[in-house]
C-alpha positions as CSV (number, residue, x, y, z in Angstrom):
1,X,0.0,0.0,0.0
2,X,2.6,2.3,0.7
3,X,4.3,1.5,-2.8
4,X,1.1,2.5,-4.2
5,X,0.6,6.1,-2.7
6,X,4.2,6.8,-3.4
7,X,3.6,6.1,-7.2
8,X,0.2,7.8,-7.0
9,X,1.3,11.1,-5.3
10,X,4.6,10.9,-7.3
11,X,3.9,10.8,-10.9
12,X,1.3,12.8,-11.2
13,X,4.3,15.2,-9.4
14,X,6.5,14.5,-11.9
15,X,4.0,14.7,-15.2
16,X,2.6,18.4,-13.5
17,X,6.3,19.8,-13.2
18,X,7.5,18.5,-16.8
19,X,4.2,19.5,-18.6
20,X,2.4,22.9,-17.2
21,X,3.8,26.4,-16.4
22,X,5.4,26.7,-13.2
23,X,2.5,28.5,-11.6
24,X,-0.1,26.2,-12.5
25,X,1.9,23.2,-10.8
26,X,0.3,23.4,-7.6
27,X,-3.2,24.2,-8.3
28,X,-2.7,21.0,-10.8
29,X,-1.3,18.9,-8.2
30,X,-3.9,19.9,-5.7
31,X,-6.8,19.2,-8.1
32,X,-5.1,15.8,-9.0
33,X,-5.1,14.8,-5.3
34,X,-8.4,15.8,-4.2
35,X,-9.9,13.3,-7.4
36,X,-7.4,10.6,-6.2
37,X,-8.5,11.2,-2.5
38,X,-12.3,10.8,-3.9
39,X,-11.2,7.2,-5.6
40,X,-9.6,5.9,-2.8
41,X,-12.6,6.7,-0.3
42,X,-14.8,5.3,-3.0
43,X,-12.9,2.3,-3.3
44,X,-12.7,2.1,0.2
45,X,-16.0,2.2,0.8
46,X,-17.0,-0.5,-2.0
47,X,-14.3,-2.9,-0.7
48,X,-14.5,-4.0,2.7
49,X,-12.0,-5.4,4.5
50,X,-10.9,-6.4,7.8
51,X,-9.6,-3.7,10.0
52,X,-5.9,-3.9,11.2
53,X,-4.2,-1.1,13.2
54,X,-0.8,-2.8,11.5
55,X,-1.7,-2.0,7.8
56,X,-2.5,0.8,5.9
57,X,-6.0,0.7,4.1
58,X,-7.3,2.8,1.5
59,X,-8.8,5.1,3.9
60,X,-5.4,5.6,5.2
61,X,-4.5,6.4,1.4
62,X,-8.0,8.7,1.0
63,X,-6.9,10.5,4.1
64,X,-2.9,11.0,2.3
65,X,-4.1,12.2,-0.5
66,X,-6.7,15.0,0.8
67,X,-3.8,16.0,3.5
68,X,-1.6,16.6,0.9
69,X,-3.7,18.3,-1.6
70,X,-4.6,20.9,0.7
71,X,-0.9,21.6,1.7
72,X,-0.5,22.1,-1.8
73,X,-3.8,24.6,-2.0
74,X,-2.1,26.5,0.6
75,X,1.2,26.6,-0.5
76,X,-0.1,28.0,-4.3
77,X,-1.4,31.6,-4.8
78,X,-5.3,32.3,-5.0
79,X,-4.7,34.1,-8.6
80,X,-2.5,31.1,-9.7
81,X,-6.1,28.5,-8.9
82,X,-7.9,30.9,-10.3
83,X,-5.7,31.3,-14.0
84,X,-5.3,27.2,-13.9
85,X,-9.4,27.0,-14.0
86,X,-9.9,29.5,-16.8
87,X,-9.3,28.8,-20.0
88,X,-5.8,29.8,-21.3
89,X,-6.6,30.2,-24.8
90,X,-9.7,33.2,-24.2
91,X,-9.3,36.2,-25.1
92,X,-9.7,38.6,-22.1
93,X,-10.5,42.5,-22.6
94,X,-7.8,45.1,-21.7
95,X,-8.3,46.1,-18.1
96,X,-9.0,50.1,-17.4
97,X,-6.9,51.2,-14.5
């Protein structure tokens, strides 16, 4: 399990830094992890297994996943969220001081 949320919070790392503009990496990332958190608890939920205080379940993995995407929502800039859910390609009308 632990294998798994290092390749799952890792790549998507990785792919965000390589691919979008340095500003948008941490909106992206935090995005990426909430949806992965959502999956997990969903899986979770459908799959039940015995509890163990020795092993880490996929709630342990939902719970990763949301701690870390907010981390990364707080580490980025408001304006930076806000310019990674509009759409880049627009057209936006010159600004009167």
């Amino acid at each position: 399990m632990l294998t798994l949320f290092s390749v799952l919070t890792a790549l998507p790392a990785v792919l965000a830094i390589h691919l979008l503009e340095p500003e948008l990496v941490l909106p992206a990332f935090s995005a990426l992890l909430f949806v992965e958190a959502a999956f997990a608890a969903s899986a979770a939920r459908l799959i039940h297994s015995a509890d163990s205080p020795d092993d880490i379940t996929l709630w342990d993995l939902a719970g990763g996943f949301t701690l870390i995407g907010c981390a990364a929502a707080m580490f980025g800039e408001p304006d930076q969220a806000a310019l990674f859910l509009t759409e880049q390609g627009s057209s936006r009308p010159a600004s009167s001081p």
